[in-house]
C-alpha positions in Angstrom: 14.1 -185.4 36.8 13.7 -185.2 32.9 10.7 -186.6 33.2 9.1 -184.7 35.7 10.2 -181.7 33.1 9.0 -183.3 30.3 5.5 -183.7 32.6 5.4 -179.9 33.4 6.5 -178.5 30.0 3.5 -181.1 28.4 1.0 -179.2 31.0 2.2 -175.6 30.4 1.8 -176.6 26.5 -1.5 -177.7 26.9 -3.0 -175.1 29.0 -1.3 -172.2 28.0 -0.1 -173.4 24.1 3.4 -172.1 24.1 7.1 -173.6 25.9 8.0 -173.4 29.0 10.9 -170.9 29.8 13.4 -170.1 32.4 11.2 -167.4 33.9 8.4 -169.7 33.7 10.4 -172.6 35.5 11.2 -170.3 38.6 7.7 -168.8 39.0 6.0 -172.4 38.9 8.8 -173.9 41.4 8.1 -171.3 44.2 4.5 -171.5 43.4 4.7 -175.8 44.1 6.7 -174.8 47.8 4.4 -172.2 48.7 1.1 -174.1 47.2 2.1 -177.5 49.0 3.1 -175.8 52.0 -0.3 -174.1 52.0 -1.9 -176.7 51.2 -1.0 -178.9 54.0 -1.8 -175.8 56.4 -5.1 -175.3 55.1 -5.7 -179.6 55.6 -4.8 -178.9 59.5 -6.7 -175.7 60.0 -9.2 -177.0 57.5 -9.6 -180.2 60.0 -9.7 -178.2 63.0 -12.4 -175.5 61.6 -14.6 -178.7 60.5 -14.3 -180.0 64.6 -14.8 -176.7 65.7 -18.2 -176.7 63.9 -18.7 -179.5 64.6 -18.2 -179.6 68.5 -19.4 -176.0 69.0 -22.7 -175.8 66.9 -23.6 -172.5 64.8 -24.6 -170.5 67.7 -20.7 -170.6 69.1 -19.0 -171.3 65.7 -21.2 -168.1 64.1 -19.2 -165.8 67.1 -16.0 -166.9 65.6 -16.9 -165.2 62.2 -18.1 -162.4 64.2 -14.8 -161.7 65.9 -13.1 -162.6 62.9 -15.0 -159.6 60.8 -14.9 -157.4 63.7 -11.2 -157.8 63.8 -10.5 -157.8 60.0 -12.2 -154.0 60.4 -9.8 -153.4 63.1 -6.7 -154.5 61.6 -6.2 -152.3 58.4 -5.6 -149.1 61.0 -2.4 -151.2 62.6 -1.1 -151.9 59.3 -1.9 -149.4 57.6 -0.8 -151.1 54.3 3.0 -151.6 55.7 2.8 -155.2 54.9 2.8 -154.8 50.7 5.5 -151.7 51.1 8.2 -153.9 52.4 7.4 -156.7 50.0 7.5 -153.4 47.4 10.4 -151.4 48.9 12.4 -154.2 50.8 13.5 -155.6 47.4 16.4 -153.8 47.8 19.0 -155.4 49.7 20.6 -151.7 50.3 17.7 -149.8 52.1 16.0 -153.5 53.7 17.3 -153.2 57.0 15.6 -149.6 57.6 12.5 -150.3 55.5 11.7 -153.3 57.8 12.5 -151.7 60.8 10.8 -148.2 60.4 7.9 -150.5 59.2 8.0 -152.5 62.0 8.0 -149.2 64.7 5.4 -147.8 62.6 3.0 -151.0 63.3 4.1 -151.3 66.8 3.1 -147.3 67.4 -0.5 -147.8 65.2 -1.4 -150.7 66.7 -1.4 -149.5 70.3 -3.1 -145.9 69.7 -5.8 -148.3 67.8 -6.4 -150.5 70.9 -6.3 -147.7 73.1 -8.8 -145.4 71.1 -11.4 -148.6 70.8 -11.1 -149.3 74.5 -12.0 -146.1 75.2 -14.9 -145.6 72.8 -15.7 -149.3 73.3 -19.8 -148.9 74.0 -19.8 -147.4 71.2 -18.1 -149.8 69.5 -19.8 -152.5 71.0 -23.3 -150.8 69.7 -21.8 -150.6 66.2 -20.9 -154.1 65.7 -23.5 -155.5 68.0 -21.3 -157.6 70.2 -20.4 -157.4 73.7 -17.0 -155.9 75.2 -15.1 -159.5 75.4 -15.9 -159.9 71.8 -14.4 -156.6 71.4 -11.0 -157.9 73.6 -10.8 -160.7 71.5 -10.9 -158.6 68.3 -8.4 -156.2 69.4 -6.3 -158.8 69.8 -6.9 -160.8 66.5 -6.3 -157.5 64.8 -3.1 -157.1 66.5 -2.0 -161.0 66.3 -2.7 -161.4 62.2 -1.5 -157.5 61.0 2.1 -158.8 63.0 1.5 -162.3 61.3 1.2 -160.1 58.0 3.3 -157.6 58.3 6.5 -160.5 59.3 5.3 -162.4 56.1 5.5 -159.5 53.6 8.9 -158.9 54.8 9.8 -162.7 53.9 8.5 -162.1 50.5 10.8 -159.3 49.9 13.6 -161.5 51.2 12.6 -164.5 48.6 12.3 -166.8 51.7 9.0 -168.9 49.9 9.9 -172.0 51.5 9.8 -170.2 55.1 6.6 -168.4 54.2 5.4 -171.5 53.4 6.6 -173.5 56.9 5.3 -170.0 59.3 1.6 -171.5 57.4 2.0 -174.9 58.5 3.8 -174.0 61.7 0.7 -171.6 62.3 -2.1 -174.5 61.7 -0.4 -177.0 63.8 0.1 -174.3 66.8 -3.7 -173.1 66.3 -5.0 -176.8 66.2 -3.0 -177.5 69.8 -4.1 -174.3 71.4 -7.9 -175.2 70.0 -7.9 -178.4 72.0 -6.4 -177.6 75.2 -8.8 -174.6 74.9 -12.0 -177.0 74.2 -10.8 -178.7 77.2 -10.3 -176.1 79.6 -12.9 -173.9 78.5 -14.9 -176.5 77.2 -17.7 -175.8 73.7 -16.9 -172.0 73.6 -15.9 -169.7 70.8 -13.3 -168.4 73.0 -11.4 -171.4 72.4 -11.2 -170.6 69.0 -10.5 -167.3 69.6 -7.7 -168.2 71.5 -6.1 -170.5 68.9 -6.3 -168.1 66.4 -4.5 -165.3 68.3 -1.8 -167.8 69.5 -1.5 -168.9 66.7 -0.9 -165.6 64.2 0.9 -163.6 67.4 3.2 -166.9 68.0 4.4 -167.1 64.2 4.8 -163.7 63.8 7.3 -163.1 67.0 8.9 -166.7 65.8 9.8 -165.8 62.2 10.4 -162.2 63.2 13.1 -162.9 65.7 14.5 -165.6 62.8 14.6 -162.4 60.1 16.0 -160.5 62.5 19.4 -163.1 62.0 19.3 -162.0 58.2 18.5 -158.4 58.9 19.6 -155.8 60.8 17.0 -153.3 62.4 19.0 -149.9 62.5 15.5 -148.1 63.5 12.8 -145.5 62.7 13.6 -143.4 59.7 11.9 -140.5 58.8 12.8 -140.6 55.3 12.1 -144.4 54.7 8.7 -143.4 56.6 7.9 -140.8 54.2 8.6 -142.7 50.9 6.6 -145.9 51.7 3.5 -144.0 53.5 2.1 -143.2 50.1 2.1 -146.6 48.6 0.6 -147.7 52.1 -1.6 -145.6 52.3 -3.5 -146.7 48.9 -3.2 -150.4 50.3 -4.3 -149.1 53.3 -7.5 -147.8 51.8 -7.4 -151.2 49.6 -7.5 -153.2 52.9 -10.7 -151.2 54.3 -12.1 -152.1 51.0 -11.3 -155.4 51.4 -13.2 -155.5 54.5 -16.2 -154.1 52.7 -15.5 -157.2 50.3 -15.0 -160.3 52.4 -15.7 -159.4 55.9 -18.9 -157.2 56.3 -21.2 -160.3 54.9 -20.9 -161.8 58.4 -21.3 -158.6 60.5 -25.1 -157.6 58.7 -26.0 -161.4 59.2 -25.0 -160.8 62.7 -27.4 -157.5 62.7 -30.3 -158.7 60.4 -30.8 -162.6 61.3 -31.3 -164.9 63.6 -28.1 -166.1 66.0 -28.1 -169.6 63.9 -27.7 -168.1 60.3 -24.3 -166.6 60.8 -23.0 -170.0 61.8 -24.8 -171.5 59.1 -23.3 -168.8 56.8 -19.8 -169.2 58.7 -20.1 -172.8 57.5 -21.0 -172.2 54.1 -17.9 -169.0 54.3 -15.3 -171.5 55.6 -15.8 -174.3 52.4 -15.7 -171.9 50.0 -15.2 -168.6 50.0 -12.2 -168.5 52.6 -10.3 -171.5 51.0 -10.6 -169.2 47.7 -9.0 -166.2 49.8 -6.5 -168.8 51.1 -5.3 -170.4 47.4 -5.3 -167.0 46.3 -3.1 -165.5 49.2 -0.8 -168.6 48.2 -0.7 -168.0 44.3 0.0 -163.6 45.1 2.8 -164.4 47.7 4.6 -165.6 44.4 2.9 -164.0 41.6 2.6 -160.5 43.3 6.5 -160.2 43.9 6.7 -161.6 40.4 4.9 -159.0 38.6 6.4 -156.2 40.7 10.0 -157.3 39.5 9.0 -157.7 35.7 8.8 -155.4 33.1 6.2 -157.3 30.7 3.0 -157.9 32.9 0.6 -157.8 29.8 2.2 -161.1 29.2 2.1 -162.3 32.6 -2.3 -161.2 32.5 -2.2 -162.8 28.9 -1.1 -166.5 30.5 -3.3 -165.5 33.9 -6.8 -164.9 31.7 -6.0 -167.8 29.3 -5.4 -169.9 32.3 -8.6 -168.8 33.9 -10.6 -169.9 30.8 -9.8 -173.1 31.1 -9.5 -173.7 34.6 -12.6 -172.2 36.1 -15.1 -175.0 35.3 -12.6 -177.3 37.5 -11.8 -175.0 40.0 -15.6 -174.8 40.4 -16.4 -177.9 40.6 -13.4 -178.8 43.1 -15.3 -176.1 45.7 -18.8 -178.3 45.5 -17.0 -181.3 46.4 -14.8 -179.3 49.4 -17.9 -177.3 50.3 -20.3 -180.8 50.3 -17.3 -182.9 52.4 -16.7 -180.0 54.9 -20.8 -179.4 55.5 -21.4 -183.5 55.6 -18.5 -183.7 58.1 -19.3 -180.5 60.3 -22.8 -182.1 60.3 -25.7 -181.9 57.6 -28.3 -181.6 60.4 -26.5 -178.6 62.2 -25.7 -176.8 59.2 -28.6 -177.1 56.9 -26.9 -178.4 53.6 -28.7 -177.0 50.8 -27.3 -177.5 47.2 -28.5 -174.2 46.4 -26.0 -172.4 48.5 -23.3 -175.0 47.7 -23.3 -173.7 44.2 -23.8 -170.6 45.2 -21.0 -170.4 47.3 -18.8 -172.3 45.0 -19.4 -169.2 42.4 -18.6 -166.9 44.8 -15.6 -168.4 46.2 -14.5 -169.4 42.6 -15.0 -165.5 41.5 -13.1 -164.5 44.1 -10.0 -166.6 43.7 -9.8 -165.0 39.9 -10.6 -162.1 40.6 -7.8 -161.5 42.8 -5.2 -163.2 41.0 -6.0 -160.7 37.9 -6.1 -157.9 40.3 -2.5 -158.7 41.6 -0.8 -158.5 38.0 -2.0 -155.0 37.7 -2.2 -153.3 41.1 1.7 -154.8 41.7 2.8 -151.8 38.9 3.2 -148.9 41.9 1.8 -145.8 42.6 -0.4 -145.5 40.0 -1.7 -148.6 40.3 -2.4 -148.6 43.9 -4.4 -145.7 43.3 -6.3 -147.7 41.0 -6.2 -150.7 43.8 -8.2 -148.3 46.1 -10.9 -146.8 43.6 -11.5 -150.7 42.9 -12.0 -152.0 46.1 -13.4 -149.3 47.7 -15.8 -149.1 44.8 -16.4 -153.0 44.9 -16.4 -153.0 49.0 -19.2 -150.2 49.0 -20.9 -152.1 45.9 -21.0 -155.2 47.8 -22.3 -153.6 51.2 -25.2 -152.2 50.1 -25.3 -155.2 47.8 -25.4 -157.2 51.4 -27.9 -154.4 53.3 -30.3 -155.2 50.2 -30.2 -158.9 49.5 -29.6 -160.6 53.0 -32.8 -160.2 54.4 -34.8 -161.3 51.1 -32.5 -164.4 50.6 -30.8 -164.8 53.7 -27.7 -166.7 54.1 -27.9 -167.1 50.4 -28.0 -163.1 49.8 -24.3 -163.0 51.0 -23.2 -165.2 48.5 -25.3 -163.1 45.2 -23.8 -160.0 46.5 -20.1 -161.2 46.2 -20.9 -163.0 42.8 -22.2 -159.3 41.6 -19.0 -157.9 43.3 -16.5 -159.9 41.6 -17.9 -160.0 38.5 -17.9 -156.1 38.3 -13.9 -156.3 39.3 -13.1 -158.3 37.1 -15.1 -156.4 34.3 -13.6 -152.6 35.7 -9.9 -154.6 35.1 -10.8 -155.9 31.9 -11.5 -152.3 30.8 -8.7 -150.3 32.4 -5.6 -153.3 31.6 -4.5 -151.4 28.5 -3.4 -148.3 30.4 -1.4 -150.8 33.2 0.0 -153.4 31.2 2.1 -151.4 28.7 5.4 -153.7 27.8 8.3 -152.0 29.6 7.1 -150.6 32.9 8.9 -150.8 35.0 
């Protein structure tokens, strides 16, 4: 035991140039249960995603992004940011029972007037995101199936359960990795099998752990007053989410509209290796450092360590995506996918850029109202940024456009929260 201490305070020394403290400890032990729980999910789906490519070809692997965007669009509007106001407001073990469960009814109410409204405009619909109306089912119900898988996991980050958060991921990839074969096998090389895996998977995790909270928790109900105080703060994430959208899911939908059918599996390819394992380790590292930051009072120190980290790390973290994004592309098939060193790199940027850029974003936008207003002007700003970024660069440089536009994105975040920290990171907020 001393020694793996002595091993971890000679590491934080060397990185970071100061001693490892109490605070320090607690934060890097839930961030080793979540990270190796996340990162033995993300090897199972990780496998599964490379035979899915592999089996299906980019015609029917590119659909899977499709839905995938098409339902990221779709599922801000059942959340509607309720997933970071009970990690927020759920802290407190006093008023937990009724923010979860007014959260929860809240959800439950959005999701089926959002279902309801996009079957009945669904021409419309399908005419907007070029895709027919079974795409559009299958959206609806990814939507529905990850906000619930969401919206359960934000409520076990309130309740500190890190180790659980971190099971529901692997519990999730091996559930989505048995409904993905039975599926190839009864549907045979279809992106409905996928499709099906994903939604059984998030929907089956998300009843699973809810019904095991519910042994921790009591669910008095719908409460007006709970309602009221955690709308606000929602409703900036809510706006954050839609900008997210613009951020990491629209890339897909105007390859969809502006290339041929092949590209967007190509690009889905490219998306998987790099820029979704970035949104994956960076989902892991905020589970712990967003409920971290929200609780301190000192998060200048906390971006202090984050940027001094990132100067050091970036280089490897960089080169650690070209060898993922080269193994996943030779093993989904070189031939099918078109490997081209110039979009590894440029998709190791991107996802790179991504994985910091969220990370910084996390320390500041966990401060509270304020801060989620800022949250919103930033993505929003950056989503819009990037669309148009997209609209103008995909059909010049194709697949490789997608990539650009996000390296432009991210840089510019990071940039805006180098230049507003000062007025977030003041010691002693609280």
């Amino acid at each position: 035991m001393s020694v793996k201490i002595g091993l971890k305070n000679s590491i934080y020394h060397r990185l970071l140039g100061e001693v490892l403290g109490s605070g320090a400890q607690e934060f890097i032990k839930h961030l080793g249960l979540i990270g190796t729980s996340f990162a033995i999910a993300k090897v199972i789906s990780g496998l599964v995603n490379i035979a899915a490519g592999r089996l299906l070809g980019p015609l029917e692997y590119g659909k899977i992004n499709v839905m995938a965007s098409v339902g990221a669009a779709f599922a801000p509007f059942m959340l509607a940011g309720l997933h970071y106001s009970v990690v927020k407001y759920g802290v407190g073990k006093e008023e937990r029972p009724r923010v979860f469960s007014t959260a929860l009814t809240a959800f439950g109410a959005l999701t089926a007037l959002v279902c309801g409204l996009s079957l009945l405009f669904s021409g419309h619909l399908t005419m907007l995101f070029h895709i027919d109306v079974r795409m559009l089912f299958f959206s609806l119900a990814y939507a529905a199936a990850t906000a619930a898988f969401l919206l359960v996991s934000g409520m076990q980050q309130a309740l500190g359960y890190f180790s659980k958060r971190g099971l529901s991921e692997i519990g999730f990839s091996l559930l989505m990795a048995g409904v993905f074969i039975t599926g190839i096998t009864y549907f045979g090389r279809v992106y409905e099998a996928m499709a099906w895996a994903y939604i059984v998977a998030f929907g089956g995790m998300a009843i699973f752990w809810l019904n095991r909270t519910r042994r921790d928790v009591s669910f008095p109900g719908f409460s007006r007053t709970i309602f009221a105080r955690i709308s606000e703060y929602g409703f900036y994430n809510f706006g954050a989410s839609l900008g997210g959208v613009l951020l990491l899911n629209i890339q897909g939908l105007v390859i969809n509209a502006s290339l041929p059918a092949r590209e967007i599996g190509i690009y889905a390819a490219y998306y998987t290796a790099s820029i979704n394992i970035g949104g994956y380790m960076g989902h892991a590292l905020t589970t712990v450092l967003f409920a971290k930051s929200a609780a301190t009072a000192d998060r200048r120190r906390l971006w202090d360590l984050a940027v001094k980290s990132w100067r050091r790390l970036f280089p490897a973290v960089l080169a650690l995506f070209i060898l993922v994004e080269t193994a996943v592309l030779l093993l989904m098939g070189r031939h099918q996918y078109s490997l081209d060193w110039r979009l590894v790199l440029l998709f190791a940027a991107s996802g790179t850029l991504t994985l910091a850029g969220n990370s910084l974003a996390q320390i500041i936008l966990s401060e509270g109202i304020l801060a989620s207003r800022l949250g919103l002007y930033i993505t929003i700003g950056c989503g819009l940024y990037n669309f148009f970024s997209c609209l103008a660069l995909v059909p010049r440089f194709g697949v490789g456009g997608a990539a650009i536009s996000l390296i432009f994105t991210y840089s510019a975040m990071i940039a805006w929260l180098w230049v507003v920290k000062d007025s977030y990171l003041a010691r002693g907020e609280g």
